[in-house]
C-alpha positions as CSV (number, residue, x, y, z in Angstrom):
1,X,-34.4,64.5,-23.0
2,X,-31.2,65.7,-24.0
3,X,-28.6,67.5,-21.4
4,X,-25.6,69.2,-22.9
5,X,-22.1,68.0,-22.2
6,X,-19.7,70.8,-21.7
7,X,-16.5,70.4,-24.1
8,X,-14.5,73.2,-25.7
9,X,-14.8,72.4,-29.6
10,X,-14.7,74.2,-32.8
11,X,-17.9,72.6,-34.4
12,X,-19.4,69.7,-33.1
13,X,-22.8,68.4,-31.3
14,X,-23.2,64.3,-30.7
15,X,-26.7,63.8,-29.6
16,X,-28.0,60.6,-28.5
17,X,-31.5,59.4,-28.4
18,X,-33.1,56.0,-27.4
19,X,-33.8,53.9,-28.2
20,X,-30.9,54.3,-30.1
21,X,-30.1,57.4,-32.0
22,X,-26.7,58.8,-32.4
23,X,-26.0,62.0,-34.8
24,X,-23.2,64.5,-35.1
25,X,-23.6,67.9,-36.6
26,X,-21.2,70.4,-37.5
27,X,-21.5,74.0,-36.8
28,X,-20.3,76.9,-35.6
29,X,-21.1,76.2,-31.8
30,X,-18.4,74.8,-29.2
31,X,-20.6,72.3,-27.3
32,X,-21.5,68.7,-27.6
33,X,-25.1,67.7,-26.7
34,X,-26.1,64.3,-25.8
35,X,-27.0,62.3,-22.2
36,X,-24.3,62.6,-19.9
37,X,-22.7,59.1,-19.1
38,X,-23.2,58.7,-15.6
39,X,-26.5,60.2,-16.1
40,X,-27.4,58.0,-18.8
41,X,-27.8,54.5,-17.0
42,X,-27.4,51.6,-19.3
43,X,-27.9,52.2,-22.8
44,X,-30.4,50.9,-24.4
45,X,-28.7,49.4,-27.5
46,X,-30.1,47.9,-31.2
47,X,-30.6,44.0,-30.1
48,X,-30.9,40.9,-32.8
49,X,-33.3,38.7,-32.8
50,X,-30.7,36.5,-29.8
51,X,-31.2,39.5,-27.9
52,X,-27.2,40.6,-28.0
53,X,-26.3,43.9,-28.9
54,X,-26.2,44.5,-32.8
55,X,-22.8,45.4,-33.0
56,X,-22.7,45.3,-36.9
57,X,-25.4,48.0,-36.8
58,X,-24.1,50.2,-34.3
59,X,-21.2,50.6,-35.5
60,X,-22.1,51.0,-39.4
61,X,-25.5,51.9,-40.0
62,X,-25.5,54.6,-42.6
63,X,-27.8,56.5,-40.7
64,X,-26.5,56.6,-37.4
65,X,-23.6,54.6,-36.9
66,X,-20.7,55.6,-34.9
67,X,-18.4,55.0,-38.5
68,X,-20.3,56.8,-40.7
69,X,-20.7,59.8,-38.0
70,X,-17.0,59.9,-37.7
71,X,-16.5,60.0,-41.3
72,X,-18.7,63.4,-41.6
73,X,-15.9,65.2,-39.5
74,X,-14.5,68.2,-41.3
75,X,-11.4,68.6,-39.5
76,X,-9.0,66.3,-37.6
77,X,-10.0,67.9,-34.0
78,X,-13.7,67.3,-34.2
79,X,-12.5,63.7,-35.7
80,X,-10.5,63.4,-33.0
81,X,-13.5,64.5,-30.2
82,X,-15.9,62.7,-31.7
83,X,-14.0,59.5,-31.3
84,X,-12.9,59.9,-28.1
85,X,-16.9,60.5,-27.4
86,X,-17.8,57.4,-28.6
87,X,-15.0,55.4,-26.9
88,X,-15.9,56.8,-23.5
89,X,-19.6,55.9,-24.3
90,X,-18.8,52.1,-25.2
91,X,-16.3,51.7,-22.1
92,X,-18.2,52.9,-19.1
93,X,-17.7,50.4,-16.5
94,X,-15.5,50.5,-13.8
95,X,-12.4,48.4,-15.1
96,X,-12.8,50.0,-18.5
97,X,-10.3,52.5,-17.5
98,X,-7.1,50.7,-19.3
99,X,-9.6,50.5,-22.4
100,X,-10.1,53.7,-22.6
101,X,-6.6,54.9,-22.5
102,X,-5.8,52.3,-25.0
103,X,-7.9,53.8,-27.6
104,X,-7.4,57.2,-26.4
105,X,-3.3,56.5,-27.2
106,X,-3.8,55.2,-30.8
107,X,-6.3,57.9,-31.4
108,X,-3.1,59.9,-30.3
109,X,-1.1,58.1,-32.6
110,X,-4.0,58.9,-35.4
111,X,-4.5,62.5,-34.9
112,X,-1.5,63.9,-33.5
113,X,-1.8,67.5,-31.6
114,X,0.1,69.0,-34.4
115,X,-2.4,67.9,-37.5
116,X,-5.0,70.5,-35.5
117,X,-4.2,73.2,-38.8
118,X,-4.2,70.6,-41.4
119,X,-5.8,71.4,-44.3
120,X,-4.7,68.6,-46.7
121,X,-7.8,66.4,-47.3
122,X,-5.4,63.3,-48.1
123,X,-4.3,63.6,-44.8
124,X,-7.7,63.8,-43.0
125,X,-8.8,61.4,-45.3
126,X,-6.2,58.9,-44.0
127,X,-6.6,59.7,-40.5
128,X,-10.4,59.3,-41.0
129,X,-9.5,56.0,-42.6
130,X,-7.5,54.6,-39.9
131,X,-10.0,55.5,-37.2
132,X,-12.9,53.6,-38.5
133,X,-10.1,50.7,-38.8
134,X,-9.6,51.6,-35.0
135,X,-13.7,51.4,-34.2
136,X,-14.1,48.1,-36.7
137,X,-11.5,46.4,-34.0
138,X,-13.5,47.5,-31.1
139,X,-17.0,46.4,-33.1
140,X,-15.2,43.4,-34.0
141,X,-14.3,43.0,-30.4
142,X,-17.8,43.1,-29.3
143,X,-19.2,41.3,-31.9
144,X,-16.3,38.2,-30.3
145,X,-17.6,38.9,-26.8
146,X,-21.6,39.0,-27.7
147,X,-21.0,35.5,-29.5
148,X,-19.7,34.2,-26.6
149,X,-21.9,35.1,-24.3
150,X,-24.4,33.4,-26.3
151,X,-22.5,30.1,-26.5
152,X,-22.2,30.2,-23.0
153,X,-25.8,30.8,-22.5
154,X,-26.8,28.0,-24.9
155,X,-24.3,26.0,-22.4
156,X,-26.6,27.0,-19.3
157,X,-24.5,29.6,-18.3
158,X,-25.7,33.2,-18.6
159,X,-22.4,35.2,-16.9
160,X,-20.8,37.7,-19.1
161,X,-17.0,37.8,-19.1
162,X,-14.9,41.0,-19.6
C-alpha cells in the first residue's frame, strides 16, 4: 500500500514499493507519495547472493535507482527534494542524525536556495552531476560497510558496526 507523504513541491511524487521499487514522476501535483519512514519498518532491500544489501543496484539500476531517478528531475527544487528524500530514507536510525545533516549541507552547497528560478540547463546539469557524485560516495560508503560486515561474519562474528 502506498500512504502519501505531505511535502509542498512543484512537481514531484517518489513512490516506493517492495520488495523494492522506487520511481519519481513529475507532474503538476505538490505531493510526494511513498511509505512513510517510521511507518515503513525495515526496508526490504535488493540482496546478492551473500545476502548484503546490493548497493550497486540500488543506487544505479536504470530502472529504479536512486541516480537515475535523480537525474529525471526537471528543475533544481525537485532535484533538490528528491535527494533529500532519498537521504532521509537510507539514514533512519537513531544516530543517523549527523548523517543526515551532513548530506543535507552539501546538498545545500549543490543546490543553493537562490538556483530555485534557474533556467540554464548547464547549470542543472552540473548540479545534477555533482549530486549523483554526492549518492556514489554514500553507495560507495555502503558498499565499504556491507564488505565488512561480511569479513567479519566469515571471521565468526555477525555484529554490524556503524
Amino acid at each position: 500500500m502506498v500512504a502519501p507523504l505531505r511535502r509542498n513541491l512543484a512537481s514531484l511524487w517518489l513512490t516506493v514499493s517492495y520488495p523494492f521499487e522506487a520511481t519519481v514522476r513529475c507532474g503538476a501535483a505538490g505531493a510526494i507519495y511513498g511509505r512513510g519512514m517510521r511507518d515503513m519498518g525495515k526496508p526490504k532491500w535488493p540482496q546478492t547472493p551473500e545476502g548484503v544489501t546490493d548497493w550497486e543496484f540500488v543506487f544505479e539500476d536504470t530502472k529504479g535507482g536512486f541516480i537515475p531517478l535523480v537525474m529525471m528531475a526537471s528543475s533544481p527544487v525537485i532535484l533538490k527534494e528528491c535527494a533529500t528524500v532519498i537521504v532521509q530514507k537510507l539514514f533512519t536510525r537513531e544516530d543517523d542524525g549527523i548523517h543526515v545533516m551532513k548530506y543535507i549541507i552539501d546538498l545545500d552547497e549543490i543546490i543553493p536556495e537562490a538556483s530555485e528560478n534557474y533556467t540554464d540547463t548547464s547549470l542543472i546539469d552540473s548540479m545534477k552531476s555533482r549530486t549523483a557524485k554526492l549518492l556514489r560516495e554514500i553507495k560507495d560508503d555502503r558498499k565499504k560497510k556491507a564488505d565488512a560486515y561480511l569479513q567479519r561474519k566469515a571471521a565468526g562474528g555477525d555484529k554490524r558496526q556503524k
